[in-house]
PyMOL CGO cylinders between C-alpha atoms (Angstrom):
from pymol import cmd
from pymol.cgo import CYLINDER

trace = [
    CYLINDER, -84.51, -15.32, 33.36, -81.68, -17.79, 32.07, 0.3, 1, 1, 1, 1, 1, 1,
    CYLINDER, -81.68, -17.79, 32.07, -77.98, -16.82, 32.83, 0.3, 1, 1, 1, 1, 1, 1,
    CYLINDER, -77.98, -16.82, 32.83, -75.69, -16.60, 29.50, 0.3, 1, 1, 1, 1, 1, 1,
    CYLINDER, -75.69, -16.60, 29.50, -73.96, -18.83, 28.33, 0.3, 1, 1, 1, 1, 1, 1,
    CYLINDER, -73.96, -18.83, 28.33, -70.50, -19.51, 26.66, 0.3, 1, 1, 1, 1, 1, 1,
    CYLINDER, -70.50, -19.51, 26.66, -70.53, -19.43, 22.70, 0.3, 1, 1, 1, 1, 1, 1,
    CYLINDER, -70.53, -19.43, 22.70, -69.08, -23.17, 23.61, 0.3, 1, 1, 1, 1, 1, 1,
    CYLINDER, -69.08, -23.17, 23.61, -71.88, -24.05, 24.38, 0.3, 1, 1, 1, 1, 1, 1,
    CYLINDER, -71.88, -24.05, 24.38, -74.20, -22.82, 21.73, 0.3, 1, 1, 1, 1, 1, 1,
    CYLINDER, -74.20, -22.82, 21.73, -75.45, -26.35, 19.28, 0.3, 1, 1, 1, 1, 1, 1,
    CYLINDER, -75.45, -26.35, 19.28, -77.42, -26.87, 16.43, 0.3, 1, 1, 1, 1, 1, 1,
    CYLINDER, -77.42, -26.87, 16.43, -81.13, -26.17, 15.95, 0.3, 1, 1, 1, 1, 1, 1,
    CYLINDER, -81.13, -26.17, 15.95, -80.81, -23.30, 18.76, 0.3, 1, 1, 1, 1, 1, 1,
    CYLINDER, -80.81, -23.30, 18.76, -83.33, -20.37, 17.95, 0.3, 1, 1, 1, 1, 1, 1,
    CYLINDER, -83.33, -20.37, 17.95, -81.63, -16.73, 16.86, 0.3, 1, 1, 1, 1, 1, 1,
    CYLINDER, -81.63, -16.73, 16.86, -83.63, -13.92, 17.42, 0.3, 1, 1, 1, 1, 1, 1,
    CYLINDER, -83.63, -13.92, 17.42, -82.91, -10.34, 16.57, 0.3, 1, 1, 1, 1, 1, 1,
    CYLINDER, -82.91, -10.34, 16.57, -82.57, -7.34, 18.59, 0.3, 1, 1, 1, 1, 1, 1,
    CYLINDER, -82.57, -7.34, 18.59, -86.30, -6.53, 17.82, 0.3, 1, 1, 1, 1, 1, 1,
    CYLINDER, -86.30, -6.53, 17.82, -87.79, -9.54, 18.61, 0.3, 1, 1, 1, 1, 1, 1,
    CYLINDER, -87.79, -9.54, 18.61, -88.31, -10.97, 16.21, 0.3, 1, 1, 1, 1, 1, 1,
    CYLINDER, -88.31, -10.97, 16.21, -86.89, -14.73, 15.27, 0.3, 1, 1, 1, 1, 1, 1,
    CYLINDER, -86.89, -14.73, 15.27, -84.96, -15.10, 12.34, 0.3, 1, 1, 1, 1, 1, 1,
    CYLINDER, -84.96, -15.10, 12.34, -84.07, -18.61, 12.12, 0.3, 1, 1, 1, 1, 1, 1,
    CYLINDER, -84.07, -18.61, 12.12, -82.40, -21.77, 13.25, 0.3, 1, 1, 1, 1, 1, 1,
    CYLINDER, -82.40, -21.77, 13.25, -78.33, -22.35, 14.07, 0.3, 1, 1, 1, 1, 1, 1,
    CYLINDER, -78.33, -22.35, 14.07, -76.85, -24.37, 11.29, 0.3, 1, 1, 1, 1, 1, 1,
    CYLINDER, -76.85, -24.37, 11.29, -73.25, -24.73, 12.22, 0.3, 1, 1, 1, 1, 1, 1,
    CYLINDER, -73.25, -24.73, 12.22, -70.68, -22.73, 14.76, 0.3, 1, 1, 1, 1, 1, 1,
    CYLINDER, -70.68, -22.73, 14.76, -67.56, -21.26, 13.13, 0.3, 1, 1, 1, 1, 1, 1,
    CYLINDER, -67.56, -21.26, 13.13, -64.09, -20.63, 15.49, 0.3, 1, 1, 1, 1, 1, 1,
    CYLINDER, -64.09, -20.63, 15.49, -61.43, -21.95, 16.95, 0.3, 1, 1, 1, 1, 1, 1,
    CYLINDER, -61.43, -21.95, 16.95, -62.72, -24.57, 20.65, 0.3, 1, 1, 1, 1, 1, 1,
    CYLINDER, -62.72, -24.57, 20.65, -58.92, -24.87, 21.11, 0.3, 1, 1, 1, 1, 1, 1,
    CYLINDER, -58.92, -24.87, 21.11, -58.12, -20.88, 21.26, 0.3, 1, 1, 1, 1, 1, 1,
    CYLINDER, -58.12, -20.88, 21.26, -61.88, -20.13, 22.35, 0.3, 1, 1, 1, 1, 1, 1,
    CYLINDER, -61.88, -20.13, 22.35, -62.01, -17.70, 19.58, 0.3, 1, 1, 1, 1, 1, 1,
    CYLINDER, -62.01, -17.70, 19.58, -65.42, -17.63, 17.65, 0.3, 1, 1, 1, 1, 1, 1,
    CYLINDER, -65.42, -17.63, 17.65, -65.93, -16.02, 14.63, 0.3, 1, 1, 1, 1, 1, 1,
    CYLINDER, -65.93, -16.02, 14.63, -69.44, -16.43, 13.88, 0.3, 1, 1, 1, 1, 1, 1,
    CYLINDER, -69.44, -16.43, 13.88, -72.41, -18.43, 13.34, 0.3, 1, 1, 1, 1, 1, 1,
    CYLINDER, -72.41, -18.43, 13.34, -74.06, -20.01, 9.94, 0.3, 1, 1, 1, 1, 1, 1,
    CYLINDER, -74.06, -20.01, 9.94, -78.37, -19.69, 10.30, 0.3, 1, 1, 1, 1, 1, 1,
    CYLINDER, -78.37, -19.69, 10.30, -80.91, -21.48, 8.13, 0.3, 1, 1, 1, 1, 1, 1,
    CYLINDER, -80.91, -21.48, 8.13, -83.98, -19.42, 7.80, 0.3, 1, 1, 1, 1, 1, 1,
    CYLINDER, -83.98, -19.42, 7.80, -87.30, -19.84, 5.71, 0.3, 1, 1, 1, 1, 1, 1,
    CYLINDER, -87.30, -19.84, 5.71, -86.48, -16.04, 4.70, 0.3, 1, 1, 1, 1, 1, 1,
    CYLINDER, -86.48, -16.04, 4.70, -83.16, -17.19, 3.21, 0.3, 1, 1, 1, 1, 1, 1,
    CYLINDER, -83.16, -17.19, 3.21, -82.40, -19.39, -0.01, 0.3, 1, 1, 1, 1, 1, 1,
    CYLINDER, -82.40, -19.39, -0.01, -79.33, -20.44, 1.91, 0.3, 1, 1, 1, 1, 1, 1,
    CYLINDER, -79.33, -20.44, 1.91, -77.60, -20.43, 4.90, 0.3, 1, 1, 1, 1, 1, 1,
    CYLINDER, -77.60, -20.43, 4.90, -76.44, -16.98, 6.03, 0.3, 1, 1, 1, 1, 1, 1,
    CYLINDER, -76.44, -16.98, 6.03, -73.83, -16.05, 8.35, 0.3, 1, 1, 1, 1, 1, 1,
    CYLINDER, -73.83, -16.05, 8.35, -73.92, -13.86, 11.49, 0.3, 1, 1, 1, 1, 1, 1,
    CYLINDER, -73.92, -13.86, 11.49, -70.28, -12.34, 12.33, 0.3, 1, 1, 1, 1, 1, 1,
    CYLINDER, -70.28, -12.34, 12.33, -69.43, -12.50, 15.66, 0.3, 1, 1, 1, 1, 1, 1,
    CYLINDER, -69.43, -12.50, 15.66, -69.22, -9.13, 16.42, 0.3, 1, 1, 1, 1, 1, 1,
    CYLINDER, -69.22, -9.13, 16.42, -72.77, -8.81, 15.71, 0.3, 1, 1, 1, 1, 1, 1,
    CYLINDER, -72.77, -8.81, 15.71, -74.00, -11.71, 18.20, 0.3, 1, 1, 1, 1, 1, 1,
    CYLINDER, -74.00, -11.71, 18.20, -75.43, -10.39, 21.75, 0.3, 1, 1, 1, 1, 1, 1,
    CYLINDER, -75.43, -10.39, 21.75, -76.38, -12.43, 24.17, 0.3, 1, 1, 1, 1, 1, 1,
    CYLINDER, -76.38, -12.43, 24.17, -76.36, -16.47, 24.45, 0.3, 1, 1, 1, 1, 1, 1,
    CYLINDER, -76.36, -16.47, 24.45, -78.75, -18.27, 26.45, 0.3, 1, 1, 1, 1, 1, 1,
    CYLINDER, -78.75, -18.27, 26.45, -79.46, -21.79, 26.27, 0.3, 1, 1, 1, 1, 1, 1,
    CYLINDER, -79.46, -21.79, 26.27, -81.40, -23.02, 23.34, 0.3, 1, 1, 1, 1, 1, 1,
    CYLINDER, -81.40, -23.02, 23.34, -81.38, -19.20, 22.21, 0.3, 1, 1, 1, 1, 1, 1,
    CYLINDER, -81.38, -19.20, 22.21, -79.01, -16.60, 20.45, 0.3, 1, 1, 1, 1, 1, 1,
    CYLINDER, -79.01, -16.60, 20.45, -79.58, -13.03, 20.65, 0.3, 1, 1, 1, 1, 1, 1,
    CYLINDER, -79.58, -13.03, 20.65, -78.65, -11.03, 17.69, 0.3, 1, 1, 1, 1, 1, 1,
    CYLINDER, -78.65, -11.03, 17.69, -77.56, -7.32, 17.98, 0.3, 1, 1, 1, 1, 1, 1,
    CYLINDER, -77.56, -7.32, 17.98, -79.13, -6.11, 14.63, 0.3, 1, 1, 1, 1, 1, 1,
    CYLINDER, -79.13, -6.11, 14.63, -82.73, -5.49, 13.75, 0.3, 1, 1, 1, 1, 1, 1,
    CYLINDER, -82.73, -5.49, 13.75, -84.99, -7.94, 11.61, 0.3, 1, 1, 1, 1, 1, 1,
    CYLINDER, -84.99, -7.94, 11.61, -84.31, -5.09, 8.64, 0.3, 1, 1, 1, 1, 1, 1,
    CYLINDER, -84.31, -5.09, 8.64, -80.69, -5.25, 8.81, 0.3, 1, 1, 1, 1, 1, 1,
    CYLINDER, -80.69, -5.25, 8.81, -80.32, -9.18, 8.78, 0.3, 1, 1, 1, 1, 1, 1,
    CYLINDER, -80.32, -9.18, 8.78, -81.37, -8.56, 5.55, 0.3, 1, 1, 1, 1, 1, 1,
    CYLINDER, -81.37, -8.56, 5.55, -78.17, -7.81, 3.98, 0.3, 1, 1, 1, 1, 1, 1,
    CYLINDER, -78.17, -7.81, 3.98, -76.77, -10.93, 6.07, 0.3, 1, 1, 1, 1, 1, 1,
    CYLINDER, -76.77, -10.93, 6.07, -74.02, -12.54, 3.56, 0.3, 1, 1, 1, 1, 1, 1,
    CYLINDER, -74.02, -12.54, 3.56, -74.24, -16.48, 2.54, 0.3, 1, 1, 1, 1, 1, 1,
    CYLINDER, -74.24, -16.48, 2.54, -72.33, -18.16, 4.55, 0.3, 1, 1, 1, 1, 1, 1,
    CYLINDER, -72.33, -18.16, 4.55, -69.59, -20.10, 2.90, 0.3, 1, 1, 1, 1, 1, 1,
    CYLINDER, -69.59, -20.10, 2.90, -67.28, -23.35, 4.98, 0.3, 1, 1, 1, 1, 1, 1,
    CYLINDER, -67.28, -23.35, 4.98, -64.18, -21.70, 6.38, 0.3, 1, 1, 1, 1, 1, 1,
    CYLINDER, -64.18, -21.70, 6.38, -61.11, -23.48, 5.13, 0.3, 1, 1, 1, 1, 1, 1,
    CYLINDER, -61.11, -23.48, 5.13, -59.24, -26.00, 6.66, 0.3, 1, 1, 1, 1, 1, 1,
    CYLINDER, -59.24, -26.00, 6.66, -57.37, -25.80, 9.75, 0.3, 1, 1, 1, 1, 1, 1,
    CYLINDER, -57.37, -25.80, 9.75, -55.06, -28.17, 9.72, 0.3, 1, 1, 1, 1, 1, 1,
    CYLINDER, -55.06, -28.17, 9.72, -53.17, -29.44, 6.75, 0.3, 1, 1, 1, 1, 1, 1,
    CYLINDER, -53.17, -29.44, 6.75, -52.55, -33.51, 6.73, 0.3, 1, 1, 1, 1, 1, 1,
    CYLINDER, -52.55, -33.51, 6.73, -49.30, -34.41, 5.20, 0.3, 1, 1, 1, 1, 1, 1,
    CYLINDER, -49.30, -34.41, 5.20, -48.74, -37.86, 3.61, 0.3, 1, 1, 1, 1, 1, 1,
    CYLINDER, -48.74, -37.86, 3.61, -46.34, -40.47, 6.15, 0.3, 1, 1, 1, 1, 1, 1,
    CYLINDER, -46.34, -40.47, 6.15, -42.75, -40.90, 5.01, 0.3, 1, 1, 1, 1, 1, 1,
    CYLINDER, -42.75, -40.90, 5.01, -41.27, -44.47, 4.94, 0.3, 1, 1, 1, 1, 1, 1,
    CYLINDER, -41.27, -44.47, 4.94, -38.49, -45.22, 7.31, 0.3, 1, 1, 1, 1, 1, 1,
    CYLINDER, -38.49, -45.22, 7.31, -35.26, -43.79, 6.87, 0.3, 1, 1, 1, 1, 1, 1,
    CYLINDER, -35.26, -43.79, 6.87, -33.87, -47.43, 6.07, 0.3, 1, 1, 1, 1, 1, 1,
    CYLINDER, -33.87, -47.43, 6.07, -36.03, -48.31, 3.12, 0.3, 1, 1, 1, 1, 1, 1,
    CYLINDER, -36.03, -48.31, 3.12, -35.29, -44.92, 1.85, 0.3, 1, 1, 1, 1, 1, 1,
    CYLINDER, -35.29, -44.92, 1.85, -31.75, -44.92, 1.61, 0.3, 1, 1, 1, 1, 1, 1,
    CYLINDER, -31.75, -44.92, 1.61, -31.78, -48.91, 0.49, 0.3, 1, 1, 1, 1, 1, 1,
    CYLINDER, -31.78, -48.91, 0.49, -34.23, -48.15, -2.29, 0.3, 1, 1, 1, 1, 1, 1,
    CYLINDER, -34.23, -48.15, -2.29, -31.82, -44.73, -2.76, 0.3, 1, 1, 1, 1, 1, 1,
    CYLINDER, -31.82, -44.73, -2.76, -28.62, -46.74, -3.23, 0.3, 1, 1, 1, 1, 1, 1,
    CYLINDER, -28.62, -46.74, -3.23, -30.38, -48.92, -5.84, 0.3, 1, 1, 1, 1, 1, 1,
    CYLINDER, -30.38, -48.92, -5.84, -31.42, -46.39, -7.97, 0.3, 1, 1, 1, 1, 1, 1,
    CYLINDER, -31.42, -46.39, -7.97, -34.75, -46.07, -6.98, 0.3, 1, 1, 1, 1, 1, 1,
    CYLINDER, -34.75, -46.07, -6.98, -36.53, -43.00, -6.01, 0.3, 1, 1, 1, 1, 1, 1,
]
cmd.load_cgo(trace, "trace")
């Protein structure tokens, strides 16, 4: 038997398996925060689903490598919700110029 692993460590293509058994589908992409180690949840592509569907955190059980363990039945991955891209976490602000240009293009009436 294979030791568990961190949710750090989890990557793409990884099988997910429910508590019954049974599989359910393929990892499509790992939502938290590396940086905090906080993980919110994983995205799954499945032949069962139109679309990628999302697997809260709370509901994940064990992590093995090459293998995620799901703490809900086949039946109640059913009423799994599409998984939508979480929003940005950082916001990128555009440069300022140098405080000499500035106050030279300031002084000659532009802005």
């Amino acid at each position: 038997m294979t030791d568990p692993v961190s949710w750090l460590q989890i990557e793409k293509g990884w099988s997910v398996v429910t508590a019954d058994g049974s599989g359910l589908g393929a990892i499509f992409e790992i939502t938290g925060d590396e940086n905090a180690d906080i993980f919110d949840g994983l995205a799954i592509k499945s032949k069962r689903f139109a679309a990628a569907q999302y697997v809260p955190a709370e509901q994940v059980g064990e992590i093995v490598p090459g293998e995620v363990r799901l703490k809900i039945t086949s039946a109640e991955a059913a009423a799994l919700q599409p998984f939508t891209e979480p929003p940005p976490q950082e916001q990128i602000l555009p440069e300022k110029a140098p405080l000499g240009p500035r106050v030279s293009n300031w002084l000659r009436g532009k802005r």
